[in-house]
mmCIF file of the N, C-alpha and C atoms, coordinates in Angstrom:
data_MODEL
# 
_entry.id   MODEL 
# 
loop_
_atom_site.group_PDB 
_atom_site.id 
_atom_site.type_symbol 
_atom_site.label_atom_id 
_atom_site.label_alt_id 
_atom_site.label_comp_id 
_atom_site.label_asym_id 
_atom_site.label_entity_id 
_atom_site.label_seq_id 
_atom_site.pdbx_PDB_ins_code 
_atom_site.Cartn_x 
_atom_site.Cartn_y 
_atom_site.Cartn_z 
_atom_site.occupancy 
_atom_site.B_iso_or_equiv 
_atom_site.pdbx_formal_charge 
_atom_site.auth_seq_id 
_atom_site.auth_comp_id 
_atom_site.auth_asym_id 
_atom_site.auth_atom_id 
_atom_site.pdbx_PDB_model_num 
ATOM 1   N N  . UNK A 1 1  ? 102.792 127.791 108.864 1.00 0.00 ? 1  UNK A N  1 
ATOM 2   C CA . UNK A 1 1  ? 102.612 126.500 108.254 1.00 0.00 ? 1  UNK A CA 1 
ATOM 3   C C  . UNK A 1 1  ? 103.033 125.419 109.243 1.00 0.00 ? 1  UNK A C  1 
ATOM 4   N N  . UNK A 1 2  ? 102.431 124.305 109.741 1.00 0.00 ? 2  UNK A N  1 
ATOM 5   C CA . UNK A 1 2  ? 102.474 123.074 110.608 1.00 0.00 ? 2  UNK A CA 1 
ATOM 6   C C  . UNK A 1 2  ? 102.019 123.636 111.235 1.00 0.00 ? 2  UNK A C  1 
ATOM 7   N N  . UNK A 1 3  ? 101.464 124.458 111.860 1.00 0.00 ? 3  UNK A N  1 
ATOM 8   C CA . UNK A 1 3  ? 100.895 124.786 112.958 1.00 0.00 ? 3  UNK A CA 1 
ATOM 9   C C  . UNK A 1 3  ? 99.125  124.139 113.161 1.00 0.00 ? 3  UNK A C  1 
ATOM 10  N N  . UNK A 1 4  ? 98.558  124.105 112.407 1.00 0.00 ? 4  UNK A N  1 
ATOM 11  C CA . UNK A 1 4  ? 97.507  124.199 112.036 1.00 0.00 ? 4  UNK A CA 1 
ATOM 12  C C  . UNK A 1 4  ? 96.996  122.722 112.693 1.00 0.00 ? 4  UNK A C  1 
ATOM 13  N N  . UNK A 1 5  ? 95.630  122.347 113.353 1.00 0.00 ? 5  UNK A N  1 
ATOM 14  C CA . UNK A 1 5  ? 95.226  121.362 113.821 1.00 0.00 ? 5  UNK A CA 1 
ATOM 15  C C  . UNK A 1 5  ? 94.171  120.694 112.674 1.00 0.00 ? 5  UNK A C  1 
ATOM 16  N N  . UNK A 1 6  ? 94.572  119.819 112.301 1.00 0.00 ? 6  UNK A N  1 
ATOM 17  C CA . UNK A 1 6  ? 93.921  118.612 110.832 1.00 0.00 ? 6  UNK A CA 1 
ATOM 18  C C  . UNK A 1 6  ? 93.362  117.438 112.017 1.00 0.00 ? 6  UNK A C  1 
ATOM 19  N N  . UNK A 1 7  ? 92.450  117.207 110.919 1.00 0.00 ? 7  UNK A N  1 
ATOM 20  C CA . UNK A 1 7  ? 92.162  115.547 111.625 1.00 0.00 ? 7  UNK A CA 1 
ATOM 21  C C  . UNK A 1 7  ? 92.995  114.807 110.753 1.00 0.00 ? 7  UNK A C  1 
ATOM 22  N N  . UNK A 1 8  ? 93.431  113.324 111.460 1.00 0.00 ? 8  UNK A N  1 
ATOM 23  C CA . UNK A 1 8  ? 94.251  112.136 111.311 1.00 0.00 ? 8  UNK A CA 1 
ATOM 24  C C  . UNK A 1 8  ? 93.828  111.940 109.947 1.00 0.00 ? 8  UNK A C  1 
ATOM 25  N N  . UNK A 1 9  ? 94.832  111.200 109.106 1.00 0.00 ? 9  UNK A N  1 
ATOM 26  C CA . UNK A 1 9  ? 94.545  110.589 107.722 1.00 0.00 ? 9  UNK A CA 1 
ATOM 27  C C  . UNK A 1 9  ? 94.008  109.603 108.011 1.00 0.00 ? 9  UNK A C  1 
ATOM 28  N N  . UNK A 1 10 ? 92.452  109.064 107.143 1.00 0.00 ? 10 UNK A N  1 
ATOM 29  C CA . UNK A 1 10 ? 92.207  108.009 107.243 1.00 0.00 ? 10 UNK A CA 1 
ATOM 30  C C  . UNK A 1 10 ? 92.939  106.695 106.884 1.00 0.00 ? 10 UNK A C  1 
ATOM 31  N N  . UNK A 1 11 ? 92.861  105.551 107.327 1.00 0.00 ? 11 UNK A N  1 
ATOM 32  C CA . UNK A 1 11 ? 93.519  104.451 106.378 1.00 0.00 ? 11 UNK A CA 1 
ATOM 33  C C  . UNK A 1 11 ? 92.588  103.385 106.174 1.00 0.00 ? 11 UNK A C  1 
ATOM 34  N N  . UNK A 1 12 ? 92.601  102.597 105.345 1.00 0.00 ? 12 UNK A N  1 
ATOM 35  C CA . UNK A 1 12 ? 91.651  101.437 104.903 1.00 0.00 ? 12 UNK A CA 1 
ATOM 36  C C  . UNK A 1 12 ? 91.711  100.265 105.844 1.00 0.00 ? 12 UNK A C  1 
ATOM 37  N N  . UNK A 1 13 ? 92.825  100.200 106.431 1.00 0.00 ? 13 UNK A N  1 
ATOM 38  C CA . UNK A 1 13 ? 92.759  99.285  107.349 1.00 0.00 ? 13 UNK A CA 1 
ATOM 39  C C  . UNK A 1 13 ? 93.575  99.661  108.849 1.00 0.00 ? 13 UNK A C  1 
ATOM 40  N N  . UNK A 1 14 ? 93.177  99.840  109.810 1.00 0.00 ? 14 UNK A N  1 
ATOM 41  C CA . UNK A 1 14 ? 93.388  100.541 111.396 1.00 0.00 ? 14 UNK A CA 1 
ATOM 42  C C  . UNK A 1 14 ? 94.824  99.803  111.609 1.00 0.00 ? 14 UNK A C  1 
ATOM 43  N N  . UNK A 1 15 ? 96.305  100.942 111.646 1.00 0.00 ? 15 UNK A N  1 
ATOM 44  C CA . UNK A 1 15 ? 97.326  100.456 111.969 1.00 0.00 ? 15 UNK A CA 1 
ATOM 45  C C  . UNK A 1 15 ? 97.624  101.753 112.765 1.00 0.00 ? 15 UNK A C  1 
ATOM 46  N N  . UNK A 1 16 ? 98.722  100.471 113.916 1.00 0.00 ? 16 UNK A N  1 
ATOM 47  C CA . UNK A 1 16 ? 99.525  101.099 114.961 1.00 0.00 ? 16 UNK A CA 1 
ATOM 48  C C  . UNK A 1 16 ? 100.571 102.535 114.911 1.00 0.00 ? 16 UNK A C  1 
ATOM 49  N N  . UNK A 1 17 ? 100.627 103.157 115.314 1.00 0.00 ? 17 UNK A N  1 
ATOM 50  C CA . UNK A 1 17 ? 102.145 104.201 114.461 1.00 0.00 ? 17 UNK A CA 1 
ATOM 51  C C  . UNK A 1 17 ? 103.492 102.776 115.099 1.00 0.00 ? 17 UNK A C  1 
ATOM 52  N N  . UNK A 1 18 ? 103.368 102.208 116.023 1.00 0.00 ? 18 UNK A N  1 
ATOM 53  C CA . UNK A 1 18 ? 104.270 101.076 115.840 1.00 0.00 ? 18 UNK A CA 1 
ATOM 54  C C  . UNK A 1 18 ? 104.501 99.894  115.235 1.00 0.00 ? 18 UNK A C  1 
ATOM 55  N N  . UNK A 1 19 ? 103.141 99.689  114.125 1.00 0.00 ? 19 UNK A N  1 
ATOM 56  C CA . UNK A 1 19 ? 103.179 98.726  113.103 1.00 0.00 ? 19 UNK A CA 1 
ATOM 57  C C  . UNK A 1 19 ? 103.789 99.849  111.833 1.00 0.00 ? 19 UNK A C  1 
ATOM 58  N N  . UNK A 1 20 ? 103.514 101.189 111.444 1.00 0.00 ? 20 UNK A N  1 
ATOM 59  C CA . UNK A 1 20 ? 103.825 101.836 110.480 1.00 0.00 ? 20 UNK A CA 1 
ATOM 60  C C  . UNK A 1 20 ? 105.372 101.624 110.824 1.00 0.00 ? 20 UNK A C  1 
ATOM 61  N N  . UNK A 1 21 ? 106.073 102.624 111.840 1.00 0.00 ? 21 UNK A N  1 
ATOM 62  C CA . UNK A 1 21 ? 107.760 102.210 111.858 1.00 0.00 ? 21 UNK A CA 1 
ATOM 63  C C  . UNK A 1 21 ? 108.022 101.071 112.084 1.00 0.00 ? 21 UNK A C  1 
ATOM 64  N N  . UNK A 1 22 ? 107.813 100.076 111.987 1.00 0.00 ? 22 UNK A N  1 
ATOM 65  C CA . UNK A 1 22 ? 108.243 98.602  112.069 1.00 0.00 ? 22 UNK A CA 1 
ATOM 66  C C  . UNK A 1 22 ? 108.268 98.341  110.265 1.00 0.00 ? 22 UNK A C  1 
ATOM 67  N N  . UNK A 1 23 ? 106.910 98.896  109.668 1.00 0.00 ? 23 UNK A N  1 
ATOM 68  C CA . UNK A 1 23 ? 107.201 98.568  108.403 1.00 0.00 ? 23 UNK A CA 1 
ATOM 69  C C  . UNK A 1 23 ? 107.551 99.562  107.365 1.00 0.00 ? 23 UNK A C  1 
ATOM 70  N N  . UNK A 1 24 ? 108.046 100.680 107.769 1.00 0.00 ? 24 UNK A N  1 
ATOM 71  C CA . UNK A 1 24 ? 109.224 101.443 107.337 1.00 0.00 ? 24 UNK A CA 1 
ATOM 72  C C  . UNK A 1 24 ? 110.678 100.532 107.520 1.00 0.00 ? 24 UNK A C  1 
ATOM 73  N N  . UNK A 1 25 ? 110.667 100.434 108.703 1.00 0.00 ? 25 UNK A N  1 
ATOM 74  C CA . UNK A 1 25 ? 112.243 99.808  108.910 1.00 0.00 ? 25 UNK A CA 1 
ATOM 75  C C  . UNK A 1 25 ? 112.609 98.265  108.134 1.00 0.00 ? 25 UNK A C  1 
ATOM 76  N N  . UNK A 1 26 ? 111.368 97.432  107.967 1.00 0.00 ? 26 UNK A N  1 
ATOM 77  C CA . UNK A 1 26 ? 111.416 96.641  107.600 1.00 0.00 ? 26 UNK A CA 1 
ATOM 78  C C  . UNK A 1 26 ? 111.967 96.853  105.608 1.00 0.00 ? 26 UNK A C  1 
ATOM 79  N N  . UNK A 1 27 ? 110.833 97.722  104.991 1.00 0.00 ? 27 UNK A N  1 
ATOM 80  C CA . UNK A 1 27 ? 111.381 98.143  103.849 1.00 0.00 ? 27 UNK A CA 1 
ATOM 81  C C  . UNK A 1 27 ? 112.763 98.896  103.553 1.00 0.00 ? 27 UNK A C  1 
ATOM 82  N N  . UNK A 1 28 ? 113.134 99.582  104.682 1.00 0.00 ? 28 UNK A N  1 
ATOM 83  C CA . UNK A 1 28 ? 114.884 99.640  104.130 1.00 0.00 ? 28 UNK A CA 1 
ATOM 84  C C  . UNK A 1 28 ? 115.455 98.712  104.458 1.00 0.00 ? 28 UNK A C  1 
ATOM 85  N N  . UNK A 1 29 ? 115.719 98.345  105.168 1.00 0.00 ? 29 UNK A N  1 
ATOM 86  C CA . UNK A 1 29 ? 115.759 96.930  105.563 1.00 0.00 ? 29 UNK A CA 1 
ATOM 87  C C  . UNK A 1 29 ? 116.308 95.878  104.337 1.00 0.00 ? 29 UNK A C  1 
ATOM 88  N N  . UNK A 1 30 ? 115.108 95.237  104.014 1.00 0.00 ? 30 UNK A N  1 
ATOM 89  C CA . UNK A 1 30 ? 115.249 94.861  102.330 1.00 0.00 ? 30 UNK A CA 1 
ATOM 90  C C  . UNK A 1 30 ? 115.401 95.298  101.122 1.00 0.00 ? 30 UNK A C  1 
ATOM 91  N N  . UNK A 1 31 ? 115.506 97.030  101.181 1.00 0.00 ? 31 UNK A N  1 
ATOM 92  C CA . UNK A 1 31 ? 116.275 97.422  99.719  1.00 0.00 ? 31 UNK A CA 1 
ATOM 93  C C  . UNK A 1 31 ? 117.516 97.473  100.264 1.00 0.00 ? 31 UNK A C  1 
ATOM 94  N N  . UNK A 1 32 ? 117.440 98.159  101.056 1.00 0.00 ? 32 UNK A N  1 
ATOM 95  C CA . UNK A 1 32 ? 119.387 98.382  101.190 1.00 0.00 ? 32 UNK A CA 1 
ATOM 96  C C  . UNK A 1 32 ? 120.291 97.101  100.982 1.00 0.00 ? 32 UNK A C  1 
ATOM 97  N N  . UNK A 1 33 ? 121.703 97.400  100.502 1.00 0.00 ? 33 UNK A N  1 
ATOM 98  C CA . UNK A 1 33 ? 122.214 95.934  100.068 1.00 0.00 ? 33 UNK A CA 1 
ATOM 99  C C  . UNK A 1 33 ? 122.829 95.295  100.919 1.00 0.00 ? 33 UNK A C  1 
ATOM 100 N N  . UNK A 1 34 ? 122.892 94.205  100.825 1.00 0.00 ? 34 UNK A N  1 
ATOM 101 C CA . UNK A 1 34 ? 123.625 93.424  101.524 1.00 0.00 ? 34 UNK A CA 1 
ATOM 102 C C  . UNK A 1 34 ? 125.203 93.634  102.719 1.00 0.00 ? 34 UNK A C  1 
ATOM 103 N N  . UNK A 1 35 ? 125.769 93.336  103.014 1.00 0.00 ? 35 UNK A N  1 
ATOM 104 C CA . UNK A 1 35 ? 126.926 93.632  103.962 1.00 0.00 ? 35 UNK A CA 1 
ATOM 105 C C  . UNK A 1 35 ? 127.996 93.454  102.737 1.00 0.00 ? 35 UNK A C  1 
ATOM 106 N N  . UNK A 1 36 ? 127.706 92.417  101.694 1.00 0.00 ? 36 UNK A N  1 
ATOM 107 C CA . UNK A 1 36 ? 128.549 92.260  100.830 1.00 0.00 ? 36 UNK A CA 1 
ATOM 108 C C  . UNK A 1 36 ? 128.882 93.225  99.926  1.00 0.00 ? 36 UNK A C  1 
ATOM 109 N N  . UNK A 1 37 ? 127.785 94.287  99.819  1.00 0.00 ? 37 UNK A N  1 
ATOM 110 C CA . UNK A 1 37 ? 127.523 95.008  98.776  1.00 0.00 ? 37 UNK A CA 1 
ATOM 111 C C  . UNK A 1 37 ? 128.107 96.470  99.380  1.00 0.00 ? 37 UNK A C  1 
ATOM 112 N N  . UNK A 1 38 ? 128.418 97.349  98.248  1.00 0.00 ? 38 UNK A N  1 
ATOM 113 C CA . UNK A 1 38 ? 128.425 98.729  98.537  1.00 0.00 ? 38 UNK A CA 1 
ATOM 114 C C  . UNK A 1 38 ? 127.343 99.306  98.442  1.00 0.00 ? 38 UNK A C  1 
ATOM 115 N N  . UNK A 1 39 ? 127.418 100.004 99.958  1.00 0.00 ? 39 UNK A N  1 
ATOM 116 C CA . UNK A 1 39 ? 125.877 100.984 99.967  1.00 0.00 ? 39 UNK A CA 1 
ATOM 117 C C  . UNK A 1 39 ? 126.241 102.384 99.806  1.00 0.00 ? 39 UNK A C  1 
ATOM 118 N N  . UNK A 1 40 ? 124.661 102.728 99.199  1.00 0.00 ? 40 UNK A N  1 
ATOM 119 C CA . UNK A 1 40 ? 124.943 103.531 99.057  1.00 0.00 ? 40 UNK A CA 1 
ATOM 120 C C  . UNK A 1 40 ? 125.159 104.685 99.429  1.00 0.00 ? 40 UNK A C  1 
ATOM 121 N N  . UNK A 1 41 ? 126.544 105.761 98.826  1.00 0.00 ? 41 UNK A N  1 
ATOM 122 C CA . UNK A 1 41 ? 127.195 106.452 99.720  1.00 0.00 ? 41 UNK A CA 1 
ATOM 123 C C  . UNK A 1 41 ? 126.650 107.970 99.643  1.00 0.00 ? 41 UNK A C  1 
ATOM 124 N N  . UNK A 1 42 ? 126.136 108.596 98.595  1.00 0.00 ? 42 UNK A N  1 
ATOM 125 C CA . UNK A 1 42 ? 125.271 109.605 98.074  1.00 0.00 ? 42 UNK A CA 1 
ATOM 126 C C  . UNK A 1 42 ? 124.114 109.882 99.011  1.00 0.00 ? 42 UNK A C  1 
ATOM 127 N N  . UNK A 1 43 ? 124.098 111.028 99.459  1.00 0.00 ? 43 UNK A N  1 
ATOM 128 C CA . UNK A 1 43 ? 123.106 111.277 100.937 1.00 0.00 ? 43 UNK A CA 1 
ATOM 129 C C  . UNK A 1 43 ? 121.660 111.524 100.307 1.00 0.00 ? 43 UNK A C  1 
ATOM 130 N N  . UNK A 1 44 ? 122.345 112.350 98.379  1.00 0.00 ? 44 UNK A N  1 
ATOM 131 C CA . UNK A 1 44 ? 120.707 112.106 97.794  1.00 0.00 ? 44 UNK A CA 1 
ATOM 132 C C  . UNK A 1 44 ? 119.893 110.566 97.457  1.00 0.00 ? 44 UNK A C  1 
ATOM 133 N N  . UNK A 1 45 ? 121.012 109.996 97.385  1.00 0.00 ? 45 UNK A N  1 
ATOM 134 C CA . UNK A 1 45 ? 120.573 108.289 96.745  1.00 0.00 ? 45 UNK A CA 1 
ATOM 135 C C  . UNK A 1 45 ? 119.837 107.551 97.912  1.00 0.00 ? 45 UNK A C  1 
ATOM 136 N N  . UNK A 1 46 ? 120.611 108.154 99.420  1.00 0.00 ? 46 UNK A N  1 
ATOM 137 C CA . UNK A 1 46 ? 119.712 107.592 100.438 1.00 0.00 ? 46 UNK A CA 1 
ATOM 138 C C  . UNK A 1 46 ? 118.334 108.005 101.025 1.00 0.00 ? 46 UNK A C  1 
ATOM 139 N N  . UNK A 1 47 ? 118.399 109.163 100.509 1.00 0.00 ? 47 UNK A N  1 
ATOM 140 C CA . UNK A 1 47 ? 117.230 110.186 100.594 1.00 0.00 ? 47 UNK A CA 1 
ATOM 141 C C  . UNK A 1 47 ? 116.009 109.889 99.976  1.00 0.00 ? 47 UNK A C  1 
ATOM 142 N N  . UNK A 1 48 ? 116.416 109.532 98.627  1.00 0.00 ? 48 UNK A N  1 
ATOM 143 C CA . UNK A 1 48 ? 115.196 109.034 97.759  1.00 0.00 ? 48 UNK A CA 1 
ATOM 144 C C  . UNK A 1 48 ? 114.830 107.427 98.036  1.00 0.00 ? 48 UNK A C  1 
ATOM 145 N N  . UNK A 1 49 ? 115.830 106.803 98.667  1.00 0.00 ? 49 UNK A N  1 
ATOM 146 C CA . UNK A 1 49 ? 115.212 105.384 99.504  1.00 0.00 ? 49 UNK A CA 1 
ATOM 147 C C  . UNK A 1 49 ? 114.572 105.618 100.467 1.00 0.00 ? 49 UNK A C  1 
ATOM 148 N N  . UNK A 1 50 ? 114.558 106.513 101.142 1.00 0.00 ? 50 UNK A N  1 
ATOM 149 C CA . UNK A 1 50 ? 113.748 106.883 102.332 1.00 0.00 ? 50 UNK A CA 1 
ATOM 150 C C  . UNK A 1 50 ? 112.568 107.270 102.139 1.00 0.00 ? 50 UNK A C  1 
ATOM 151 N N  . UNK A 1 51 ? 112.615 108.249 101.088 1.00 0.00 ? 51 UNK A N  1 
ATOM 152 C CA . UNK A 1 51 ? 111.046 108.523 100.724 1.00 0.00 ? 51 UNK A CA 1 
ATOM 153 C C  . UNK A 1 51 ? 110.556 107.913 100.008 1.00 0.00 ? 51 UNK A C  1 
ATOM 154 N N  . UNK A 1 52 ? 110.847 106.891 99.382  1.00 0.00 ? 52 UNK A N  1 
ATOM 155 C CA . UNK A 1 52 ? 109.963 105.765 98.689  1.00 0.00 ? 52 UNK A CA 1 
ATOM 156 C C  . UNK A 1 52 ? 109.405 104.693 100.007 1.00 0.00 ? 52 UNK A C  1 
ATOM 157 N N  . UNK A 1 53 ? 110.560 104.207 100.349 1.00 0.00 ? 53 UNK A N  1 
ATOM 158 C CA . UNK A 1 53 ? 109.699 103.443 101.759 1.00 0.00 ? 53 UNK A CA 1 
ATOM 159 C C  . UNK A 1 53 ? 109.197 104.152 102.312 1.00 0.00 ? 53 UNK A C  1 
ATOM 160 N N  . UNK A 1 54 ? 109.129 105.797 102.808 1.00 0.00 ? 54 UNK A N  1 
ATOM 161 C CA . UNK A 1 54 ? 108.382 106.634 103.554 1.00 0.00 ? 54 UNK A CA 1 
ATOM 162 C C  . UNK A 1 54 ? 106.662 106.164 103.080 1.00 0.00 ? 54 UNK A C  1 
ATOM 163 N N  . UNK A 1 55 ? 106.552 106.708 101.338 1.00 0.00 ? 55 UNK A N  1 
ATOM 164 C CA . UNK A 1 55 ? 105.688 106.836 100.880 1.00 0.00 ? 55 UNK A CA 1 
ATOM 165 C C  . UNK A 1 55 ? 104.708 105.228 101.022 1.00 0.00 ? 55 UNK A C  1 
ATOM 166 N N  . UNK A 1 56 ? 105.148 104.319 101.100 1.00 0.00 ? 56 UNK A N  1 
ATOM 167 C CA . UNK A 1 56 ? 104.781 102.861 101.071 1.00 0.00 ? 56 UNK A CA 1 
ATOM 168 C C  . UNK A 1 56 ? 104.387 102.587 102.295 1.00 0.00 ? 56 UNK A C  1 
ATOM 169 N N  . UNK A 1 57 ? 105.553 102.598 103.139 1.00 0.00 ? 57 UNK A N  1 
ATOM 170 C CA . UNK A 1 57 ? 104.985 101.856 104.706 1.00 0.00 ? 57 UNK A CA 1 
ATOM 171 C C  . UNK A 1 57 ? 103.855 103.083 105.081 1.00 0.00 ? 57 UNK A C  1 
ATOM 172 N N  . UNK A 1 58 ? 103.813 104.346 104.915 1.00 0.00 ? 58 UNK A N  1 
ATOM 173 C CA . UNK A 1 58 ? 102.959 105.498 105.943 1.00 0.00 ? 58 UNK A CA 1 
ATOM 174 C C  . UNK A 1 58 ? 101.588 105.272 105.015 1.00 0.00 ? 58 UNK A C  1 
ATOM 175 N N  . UNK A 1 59 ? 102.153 105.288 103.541 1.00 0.00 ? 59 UNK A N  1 
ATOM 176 C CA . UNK A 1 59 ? 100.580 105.890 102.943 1.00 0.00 ? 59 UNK A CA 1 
ATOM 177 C C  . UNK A 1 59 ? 100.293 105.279 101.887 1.00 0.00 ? 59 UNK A C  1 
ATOM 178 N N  . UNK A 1 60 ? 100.570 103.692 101.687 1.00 0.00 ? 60 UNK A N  1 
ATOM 179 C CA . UNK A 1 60 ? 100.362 102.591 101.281 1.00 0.00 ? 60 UNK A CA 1 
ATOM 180 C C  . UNK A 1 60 ? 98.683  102.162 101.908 1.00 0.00 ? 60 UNK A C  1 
ATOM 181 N N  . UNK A 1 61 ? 98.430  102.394 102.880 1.00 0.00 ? 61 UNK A N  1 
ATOM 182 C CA . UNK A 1 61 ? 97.267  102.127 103.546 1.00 0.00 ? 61 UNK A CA 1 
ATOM 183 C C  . UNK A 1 61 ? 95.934  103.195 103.598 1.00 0.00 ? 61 UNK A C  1 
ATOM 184 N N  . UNK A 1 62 ? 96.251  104.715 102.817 1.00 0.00 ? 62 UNK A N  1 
ATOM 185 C CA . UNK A 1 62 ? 95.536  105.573 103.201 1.00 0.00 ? 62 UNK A CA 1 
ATOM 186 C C  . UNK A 1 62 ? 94.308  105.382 102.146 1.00 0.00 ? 62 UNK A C  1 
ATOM 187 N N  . UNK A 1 63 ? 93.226  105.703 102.601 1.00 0.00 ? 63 UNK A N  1 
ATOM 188 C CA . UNK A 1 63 ? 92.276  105.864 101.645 1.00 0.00 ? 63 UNK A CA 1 
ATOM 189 C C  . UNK A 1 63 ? 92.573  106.969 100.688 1.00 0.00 ? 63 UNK A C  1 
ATOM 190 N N  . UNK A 1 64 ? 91.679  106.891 99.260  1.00 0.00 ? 64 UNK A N  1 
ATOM 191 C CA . UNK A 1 64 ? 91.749  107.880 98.131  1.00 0.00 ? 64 UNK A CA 1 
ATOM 192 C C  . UNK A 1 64 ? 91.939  108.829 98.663  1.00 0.00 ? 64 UNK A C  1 
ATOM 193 N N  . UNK A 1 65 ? 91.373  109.414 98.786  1.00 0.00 ? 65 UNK A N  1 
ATOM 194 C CA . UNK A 1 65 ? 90.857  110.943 99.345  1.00 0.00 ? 65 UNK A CA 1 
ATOM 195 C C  . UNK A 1 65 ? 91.855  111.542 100.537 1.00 0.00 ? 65 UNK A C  1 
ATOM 196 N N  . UNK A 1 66 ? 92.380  110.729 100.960 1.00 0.00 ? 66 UNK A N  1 
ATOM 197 C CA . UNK A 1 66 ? 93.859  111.050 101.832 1.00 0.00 ? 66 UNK A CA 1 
ATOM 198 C C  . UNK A 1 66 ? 95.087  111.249 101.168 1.00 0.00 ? 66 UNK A C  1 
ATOM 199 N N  . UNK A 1 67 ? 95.414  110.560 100.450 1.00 0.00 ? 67 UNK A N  1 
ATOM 200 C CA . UNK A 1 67 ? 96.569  110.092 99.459  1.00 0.00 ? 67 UNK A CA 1 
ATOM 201 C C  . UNK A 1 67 ? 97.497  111.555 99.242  1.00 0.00 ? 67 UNK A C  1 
ATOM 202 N N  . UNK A 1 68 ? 96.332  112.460 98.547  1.00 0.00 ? 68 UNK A N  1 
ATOM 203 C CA . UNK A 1 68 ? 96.468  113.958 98.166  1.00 0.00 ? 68 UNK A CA 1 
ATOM 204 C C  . UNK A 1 68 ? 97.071  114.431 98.919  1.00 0.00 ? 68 UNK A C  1 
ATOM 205 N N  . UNK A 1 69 ? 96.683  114.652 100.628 1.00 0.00 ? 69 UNK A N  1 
ATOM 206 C CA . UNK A 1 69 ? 97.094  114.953 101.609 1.00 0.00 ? 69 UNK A CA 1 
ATOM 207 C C  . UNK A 1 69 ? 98.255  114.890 102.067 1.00 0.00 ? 69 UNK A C  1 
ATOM 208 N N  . UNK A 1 70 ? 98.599  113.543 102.141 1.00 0.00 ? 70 UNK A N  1 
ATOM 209 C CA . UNK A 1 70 ? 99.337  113.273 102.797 1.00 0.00 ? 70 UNK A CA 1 
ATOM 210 C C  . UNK A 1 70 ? 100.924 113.490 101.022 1.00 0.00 ? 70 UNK A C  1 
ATOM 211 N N  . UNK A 1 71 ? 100.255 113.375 99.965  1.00 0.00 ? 71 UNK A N  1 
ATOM 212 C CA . UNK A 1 71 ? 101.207 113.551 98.763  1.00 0.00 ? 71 UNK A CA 1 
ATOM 213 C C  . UNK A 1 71 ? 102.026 115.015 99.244  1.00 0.00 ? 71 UNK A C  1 
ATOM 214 N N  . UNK A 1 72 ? 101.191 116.189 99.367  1.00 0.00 ? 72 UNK A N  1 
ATOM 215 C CA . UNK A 1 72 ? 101.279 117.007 99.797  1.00 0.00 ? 72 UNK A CA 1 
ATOM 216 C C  . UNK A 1 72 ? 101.989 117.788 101.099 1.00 0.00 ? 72 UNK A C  1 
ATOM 217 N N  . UNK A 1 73 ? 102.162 117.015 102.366 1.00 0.00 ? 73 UNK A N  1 
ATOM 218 C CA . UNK A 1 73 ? 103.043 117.031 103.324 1.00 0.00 ? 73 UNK A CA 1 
ATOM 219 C C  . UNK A 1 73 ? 104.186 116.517 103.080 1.00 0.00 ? 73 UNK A C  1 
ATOM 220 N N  . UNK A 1 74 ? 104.674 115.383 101.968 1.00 0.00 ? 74 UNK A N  1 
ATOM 221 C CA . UNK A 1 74 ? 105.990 115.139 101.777 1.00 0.00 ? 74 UNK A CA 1 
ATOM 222 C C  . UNK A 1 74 ? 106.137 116.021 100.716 1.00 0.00 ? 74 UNK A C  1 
ATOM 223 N N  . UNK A 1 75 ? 105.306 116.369 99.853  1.00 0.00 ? 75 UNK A N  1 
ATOM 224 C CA . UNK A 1 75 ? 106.249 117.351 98.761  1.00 0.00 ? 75 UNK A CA 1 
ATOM 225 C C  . UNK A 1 75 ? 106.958 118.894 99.482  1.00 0.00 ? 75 UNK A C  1 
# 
């Protein structure tokens, strides 16, 4: 399993892999809290922030028919 050669996920609109981590980083970024705030300390609580911005900045852009795909490599 990973071994296997796929073609690229399509996306609806042609982005950089350095516009995708720019807007990953950007979305934790703005959930995580403030300096004032306690963050959070739970490695699952940060985990599931990660894969929500994962799911948004990477495959926020993918066409239908990708979505599955790519649902599928994070599950």
């Amino acid at each position: 399993m990973g071994d296997e050669i796929v073609a690229p996920l399509r996306q609806i609109t042609p982005r950089t892999d350095l516009n995708m981590v720019q807007q990953l980083t950007y979305l934790i970024d703005s959930i995580l809290p403030g300096p004032d705030e306690n963050p959070p300390s739970d490695f699952v609580d940060l985990e599931k922030l990660y894969v929500f911005c994962l799911t948004w900045s990477l495959g926020g852009s993918l066409i239908d028919e990708d979505r599955d795909k790519f649902n599928k490599f994070l599950s």
